[in-house]
OpenMM code with the backbone's topology and positions (N, CA, C; nanometers):
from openmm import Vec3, app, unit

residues = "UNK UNK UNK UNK UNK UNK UNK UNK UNK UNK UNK UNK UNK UNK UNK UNK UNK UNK UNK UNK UNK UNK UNK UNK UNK UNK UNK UNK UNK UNK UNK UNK UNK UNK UNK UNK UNK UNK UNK UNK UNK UNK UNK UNK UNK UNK UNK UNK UNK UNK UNK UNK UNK UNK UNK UNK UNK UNK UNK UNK UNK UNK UNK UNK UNK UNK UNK UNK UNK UNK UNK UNK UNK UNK UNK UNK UNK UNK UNK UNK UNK UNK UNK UNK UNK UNK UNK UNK UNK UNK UNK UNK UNK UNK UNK UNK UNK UNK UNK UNK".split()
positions = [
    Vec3(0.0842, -0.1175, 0.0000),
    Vec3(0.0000, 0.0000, 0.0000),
    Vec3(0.0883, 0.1232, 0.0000),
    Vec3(0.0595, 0.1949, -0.0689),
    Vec3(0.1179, 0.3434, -0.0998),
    Vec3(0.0156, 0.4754, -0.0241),
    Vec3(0.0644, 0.5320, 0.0148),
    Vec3(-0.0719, 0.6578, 0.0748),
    Vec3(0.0785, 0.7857, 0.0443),
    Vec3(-0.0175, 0.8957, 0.0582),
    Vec3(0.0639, 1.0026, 0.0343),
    Vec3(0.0389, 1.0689, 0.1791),
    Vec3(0.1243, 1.1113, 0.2189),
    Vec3(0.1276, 1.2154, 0.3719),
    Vec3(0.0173, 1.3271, 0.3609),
    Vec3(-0.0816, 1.3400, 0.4706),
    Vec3(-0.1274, 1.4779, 0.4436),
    Vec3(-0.2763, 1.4516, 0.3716),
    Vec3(-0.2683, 1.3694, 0.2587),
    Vec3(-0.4095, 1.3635, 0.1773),
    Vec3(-0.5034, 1.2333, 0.2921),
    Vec3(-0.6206, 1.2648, 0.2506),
    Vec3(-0.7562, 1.2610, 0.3816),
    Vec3(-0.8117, 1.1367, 0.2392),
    Vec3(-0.7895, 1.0170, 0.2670),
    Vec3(-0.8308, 0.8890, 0.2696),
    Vec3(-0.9779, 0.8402, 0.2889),
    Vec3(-1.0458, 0.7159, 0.2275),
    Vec3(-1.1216, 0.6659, 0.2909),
    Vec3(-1.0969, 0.4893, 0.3027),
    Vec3(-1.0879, 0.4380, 0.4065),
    Vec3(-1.0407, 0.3250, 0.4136),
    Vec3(-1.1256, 0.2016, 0.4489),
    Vec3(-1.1738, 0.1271, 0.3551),
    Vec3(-1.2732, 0.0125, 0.3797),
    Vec3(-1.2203, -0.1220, 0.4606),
    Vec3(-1.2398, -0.1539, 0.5811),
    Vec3(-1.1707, -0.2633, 0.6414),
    Vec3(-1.1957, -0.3902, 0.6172),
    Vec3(-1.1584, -0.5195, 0.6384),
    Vec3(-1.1864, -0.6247, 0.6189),
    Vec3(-1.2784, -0.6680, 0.6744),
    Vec3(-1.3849, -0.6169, 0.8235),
    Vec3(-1.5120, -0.6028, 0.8468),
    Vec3(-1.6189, -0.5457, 0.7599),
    Vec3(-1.5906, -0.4552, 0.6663),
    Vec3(-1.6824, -0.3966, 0.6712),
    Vec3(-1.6921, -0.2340, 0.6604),
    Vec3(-1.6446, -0.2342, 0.8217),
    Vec3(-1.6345, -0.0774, 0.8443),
    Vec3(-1.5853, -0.0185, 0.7410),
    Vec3(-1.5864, 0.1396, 0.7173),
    Vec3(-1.5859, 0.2460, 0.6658),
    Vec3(-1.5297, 0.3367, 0.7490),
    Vec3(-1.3982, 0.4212, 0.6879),
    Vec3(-1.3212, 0.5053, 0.7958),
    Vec3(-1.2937, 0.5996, 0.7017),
    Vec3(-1.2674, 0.7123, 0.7514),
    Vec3(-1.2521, 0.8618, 0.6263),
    Vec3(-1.1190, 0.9113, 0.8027),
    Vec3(-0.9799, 0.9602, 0.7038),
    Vec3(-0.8802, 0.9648, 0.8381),
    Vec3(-0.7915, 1.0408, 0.7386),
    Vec3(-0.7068, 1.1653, 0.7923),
    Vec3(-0.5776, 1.2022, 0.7193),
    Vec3(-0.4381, 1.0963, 0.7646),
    Vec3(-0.4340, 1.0650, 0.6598),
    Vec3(-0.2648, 1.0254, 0.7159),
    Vec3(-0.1624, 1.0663, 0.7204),
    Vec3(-0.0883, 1.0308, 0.8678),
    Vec3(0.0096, 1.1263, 0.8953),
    Vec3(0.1298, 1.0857, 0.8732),
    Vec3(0.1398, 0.9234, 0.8783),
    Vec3(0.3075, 0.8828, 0.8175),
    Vec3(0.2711, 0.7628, 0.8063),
    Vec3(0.3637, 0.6527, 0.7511),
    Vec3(0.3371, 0.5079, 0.6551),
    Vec3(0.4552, 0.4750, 0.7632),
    Vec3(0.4733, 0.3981, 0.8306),
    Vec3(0.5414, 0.3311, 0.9040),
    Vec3(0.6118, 0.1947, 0.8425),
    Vec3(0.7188, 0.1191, 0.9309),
    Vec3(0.7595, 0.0178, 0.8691),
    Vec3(0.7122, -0.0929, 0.8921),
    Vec3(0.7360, -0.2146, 0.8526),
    Vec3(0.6109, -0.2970, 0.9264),
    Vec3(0.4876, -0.2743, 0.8315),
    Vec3(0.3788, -0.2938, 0.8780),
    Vec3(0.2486, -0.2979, 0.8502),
    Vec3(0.1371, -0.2134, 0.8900),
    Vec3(0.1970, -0.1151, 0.9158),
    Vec3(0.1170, -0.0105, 1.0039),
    Vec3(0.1175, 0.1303, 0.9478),
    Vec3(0.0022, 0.2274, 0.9305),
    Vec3(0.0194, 0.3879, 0.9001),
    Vec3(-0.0453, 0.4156, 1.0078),
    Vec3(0.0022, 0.5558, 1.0664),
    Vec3(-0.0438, 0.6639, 1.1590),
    Vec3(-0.1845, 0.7548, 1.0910),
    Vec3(-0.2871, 0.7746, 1.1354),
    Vec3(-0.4025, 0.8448, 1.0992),
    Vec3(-0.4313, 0.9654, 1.1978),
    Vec3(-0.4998, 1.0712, 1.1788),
    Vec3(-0.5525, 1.1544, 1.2678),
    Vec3(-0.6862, 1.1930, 1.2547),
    Vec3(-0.7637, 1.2090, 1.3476),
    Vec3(-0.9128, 1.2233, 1.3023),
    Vec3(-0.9802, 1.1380, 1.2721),
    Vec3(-0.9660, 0.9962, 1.2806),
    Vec3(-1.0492, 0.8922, 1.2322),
    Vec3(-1.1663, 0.8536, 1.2810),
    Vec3(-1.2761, 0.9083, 1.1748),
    Vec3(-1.4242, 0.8718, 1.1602),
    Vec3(-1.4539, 0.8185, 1.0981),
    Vec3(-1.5841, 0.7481, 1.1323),
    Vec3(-1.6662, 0.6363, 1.0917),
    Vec3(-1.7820, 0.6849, 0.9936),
    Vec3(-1.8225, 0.6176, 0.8817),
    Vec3(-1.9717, 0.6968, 0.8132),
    Vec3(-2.0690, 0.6044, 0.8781),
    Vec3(-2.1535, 0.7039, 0.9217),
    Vec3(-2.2950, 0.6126, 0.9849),
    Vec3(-2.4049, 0.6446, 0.9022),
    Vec3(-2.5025, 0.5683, 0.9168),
    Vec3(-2.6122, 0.6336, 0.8599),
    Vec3(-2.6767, 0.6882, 0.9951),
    Vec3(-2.7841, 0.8302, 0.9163),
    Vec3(-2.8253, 0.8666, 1.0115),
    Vec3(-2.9887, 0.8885, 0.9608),
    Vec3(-3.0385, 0.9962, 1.0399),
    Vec3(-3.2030, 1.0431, 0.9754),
    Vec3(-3.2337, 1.1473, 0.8821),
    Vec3(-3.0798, 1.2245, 0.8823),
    Vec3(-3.0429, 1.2858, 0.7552),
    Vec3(-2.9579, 1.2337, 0.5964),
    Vec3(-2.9266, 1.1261, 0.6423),
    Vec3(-2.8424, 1.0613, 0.5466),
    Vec3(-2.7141, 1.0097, 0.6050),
    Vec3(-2.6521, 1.0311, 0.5271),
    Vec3(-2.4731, 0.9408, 0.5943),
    Vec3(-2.4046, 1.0084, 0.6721),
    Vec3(-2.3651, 1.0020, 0.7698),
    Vec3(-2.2986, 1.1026, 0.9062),
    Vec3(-2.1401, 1.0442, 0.9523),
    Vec3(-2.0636, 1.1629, 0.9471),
    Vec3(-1.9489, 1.1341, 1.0317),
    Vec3(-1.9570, 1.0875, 1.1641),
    Vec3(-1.9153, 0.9923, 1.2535),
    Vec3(-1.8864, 0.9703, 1.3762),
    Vec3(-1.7272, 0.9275, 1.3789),
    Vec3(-1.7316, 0.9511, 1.5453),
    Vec3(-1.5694, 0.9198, 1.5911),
    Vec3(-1.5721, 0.7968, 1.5596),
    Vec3(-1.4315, 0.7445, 1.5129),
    Vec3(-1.4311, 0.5964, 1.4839),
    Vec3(-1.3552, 0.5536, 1.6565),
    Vec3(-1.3188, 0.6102, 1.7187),
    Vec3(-1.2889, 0.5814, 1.8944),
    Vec3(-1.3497, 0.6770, 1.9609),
    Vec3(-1.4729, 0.6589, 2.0845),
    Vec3(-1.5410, 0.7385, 2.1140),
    Vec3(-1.4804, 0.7822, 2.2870),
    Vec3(-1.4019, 0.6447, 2.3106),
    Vec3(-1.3124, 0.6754, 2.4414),
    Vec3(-1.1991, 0.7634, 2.4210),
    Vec3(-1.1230, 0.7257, 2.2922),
    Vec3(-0.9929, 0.7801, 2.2307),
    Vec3(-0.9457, 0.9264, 2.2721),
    Vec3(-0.8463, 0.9525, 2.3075),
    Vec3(-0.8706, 1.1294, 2.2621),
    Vec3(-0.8556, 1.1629, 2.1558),
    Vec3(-0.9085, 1.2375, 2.0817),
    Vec3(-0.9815, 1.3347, 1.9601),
    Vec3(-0.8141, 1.3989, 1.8920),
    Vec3(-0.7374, 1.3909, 1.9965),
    Vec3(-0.6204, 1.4642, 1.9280),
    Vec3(-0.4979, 1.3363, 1.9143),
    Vec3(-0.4973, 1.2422, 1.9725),
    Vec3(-0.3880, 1.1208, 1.9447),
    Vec3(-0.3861, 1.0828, 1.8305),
    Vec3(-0.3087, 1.0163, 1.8247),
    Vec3(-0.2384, 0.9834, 1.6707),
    Vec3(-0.2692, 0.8123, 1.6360),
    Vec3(-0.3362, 0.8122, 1.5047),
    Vec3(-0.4255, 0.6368, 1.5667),
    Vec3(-0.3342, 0.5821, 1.4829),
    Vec3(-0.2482, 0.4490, 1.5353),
    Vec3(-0.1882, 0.3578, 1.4365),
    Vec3(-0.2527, 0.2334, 1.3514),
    Vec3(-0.3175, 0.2461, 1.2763),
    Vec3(-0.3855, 0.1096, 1.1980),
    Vec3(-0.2977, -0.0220, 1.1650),
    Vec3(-0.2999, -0.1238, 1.1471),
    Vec3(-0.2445, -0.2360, 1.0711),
    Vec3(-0.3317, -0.2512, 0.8785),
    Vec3(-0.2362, -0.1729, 0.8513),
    Vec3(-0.3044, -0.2451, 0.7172),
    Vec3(-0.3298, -0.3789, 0.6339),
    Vec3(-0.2626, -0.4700, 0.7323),
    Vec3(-0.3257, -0.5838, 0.6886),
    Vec3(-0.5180, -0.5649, 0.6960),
    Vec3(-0.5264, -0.5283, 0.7899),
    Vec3(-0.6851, -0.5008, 0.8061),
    Vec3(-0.7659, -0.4280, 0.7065),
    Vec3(-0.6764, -0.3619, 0.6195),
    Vec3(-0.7494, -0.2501, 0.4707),
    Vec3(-0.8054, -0.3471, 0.3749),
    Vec3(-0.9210, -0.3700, 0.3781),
    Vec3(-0.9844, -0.4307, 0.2175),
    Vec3(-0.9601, -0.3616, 0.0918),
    Vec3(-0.9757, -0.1944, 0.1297),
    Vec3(-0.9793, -0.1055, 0.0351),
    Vec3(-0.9618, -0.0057, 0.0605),
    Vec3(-0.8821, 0.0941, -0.0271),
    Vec3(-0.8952, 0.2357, -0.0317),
    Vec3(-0.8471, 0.3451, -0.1072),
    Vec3(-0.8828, 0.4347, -0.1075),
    Vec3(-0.8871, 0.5228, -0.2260),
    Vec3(-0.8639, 0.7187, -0.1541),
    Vec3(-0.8512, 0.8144, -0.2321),
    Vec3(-0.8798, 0.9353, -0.2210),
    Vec3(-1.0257, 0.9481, -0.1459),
    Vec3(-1.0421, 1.0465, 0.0009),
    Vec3(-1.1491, 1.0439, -0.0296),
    Vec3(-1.2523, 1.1712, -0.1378),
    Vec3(-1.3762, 1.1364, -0.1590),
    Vec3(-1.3990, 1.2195, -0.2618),
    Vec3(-1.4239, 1.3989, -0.2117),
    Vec3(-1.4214, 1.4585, -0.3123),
    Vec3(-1.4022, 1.6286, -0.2443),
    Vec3(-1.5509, 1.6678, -0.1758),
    Vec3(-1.6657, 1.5865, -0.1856),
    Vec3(-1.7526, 1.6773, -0.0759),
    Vec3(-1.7456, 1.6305, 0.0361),
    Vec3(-1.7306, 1.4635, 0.0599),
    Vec3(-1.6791, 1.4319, 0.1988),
    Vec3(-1.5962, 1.5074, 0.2376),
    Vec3(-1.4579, 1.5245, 0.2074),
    Vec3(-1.3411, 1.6023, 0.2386),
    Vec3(-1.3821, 1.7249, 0.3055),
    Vec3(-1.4473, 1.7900, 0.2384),
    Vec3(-1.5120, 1.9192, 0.2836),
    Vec3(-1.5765, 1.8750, 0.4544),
    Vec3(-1.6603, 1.8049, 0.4275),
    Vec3(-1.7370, 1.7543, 0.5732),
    Vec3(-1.6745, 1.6985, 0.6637),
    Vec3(-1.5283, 1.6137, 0.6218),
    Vec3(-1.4503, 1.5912, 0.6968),
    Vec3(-1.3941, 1.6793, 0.7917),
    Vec3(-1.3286, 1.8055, 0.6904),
    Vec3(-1.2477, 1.8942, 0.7420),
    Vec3(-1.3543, 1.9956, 0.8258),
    Vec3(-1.5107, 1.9839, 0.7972),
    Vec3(-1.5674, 2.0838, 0.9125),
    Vec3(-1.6123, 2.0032, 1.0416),
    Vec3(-1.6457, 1.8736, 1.0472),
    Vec3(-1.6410, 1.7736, 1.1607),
    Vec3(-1.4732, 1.8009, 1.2083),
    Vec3(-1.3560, 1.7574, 1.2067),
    Vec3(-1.2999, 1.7553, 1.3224),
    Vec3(-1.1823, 1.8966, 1.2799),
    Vec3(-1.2272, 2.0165, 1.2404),
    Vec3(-1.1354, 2.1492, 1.2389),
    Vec3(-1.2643, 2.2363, 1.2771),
    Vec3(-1.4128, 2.2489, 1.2339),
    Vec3(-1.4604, 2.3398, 1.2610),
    Vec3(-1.5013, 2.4750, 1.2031),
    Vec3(-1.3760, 2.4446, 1.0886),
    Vec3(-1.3640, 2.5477, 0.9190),
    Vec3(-1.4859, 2.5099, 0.8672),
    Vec3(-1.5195, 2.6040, 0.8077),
    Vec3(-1.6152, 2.5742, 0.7267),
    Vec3(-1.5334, 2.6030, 0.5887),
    Vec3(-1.6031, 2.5171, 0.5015),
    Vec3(-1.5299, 2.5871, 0.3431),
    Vec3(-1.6219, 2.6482, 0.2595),
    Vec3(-1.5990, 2.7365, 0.2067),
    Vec3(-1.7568, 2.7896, 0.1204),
    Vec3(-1.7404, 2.7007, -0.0133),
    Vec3(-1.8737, 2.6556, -0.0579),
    Vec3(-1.8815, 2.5837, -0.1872),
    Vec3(-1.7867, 2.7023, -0.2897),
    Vec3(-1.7709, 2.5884, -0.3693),
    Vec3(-1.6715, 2.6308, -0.5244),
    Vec3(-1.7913, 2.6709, -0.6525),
    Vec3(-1.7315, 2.7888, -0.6634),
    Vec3(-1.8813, 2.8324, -0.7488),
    Vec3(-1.7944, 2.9280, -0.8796),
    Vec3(-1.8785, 2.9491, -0.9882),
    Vec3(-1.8288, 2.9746, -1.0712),
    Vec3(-1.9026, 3.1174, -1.1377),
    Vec3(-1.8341, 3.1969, -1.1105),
    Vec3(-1.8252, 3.3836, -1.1131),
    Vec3(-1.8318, 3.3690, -1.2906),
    Vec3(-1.9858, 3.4183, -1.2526),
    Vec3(-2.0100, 3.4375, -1.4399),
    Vec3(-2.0755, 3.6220, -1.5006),
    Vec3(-2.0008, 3.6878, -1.5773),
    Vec3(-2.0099, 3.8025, -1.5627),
    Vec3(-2.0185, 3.8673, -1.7010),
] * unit.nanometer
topology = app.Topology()
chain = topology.addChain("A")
for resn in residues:
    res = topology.addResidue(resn, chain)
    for name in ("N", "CA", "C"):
        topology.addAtom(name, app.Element.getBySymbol(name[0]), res)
C-alpha cells in the first residue's frame, strides 16, 4: 500500500467498516499513523461522520495495521469538505463559478 502524507483517505476494512482519516506517516512494518479517524454512519439525515474511537482522545495519533485494509482510495471532495468541518470546525464555502 502506498498513501501520500497529508491527503484525507477513505479506508474500507476487512469487516466492513468504513473510515474517512488524514494520514500522517506510513510506518515500517504494517502499520500507518491516521488523525481524526471517523466512521460513516447512517443517520435520519443521510450518511454522518462519527468518531471511529469514542473513548480515544480526539487529538492522538491512531496507528492502523493495514493488513486489516480491504480497500482504499482518495477520499472524494464533498466528503473532504465535511470531513475537514467535523474535526477542524472550518467551514469551506462551496466552489462556485463567477459568471459576468
Amino acid at each position: 500500500m502506498k498513501f501520500e502524507i497529508g491527503k484525507i483517505y477513505t479506508l474500507k476494512f476487512n469487516s466492513g467498516e468504513e473510515m474517512v482519516a488524514k494520514v500522517q506517516s506510513e510506518n515500517t512494518g504494517n502499520t500507518i499513523t491516521v488523525s481524526n479517524p471517523v466512521s460513516i454512519a447512517p443517520s435520519a439525515q443521510g450518511m454522518g461522520l462519527v468518531p471511529s474511537m469514542f473513548t480515544a482522545d480526539p487529538d492522538q495519533i491512531i496507528t492502523i495495521n493495514t493488513n486489516s485494509i480491504a480497500m482504499y482510495g482518495v477520499t472524494e471532495d464533498n466528503v473532504q469538505t465535511k470531513y475537514i468541518q467535523a474535526t477542524t470546525g472550518i467551514q469551506i464555502p462551496e466552489k462556485k463559478i463567477v459568471m459576468g
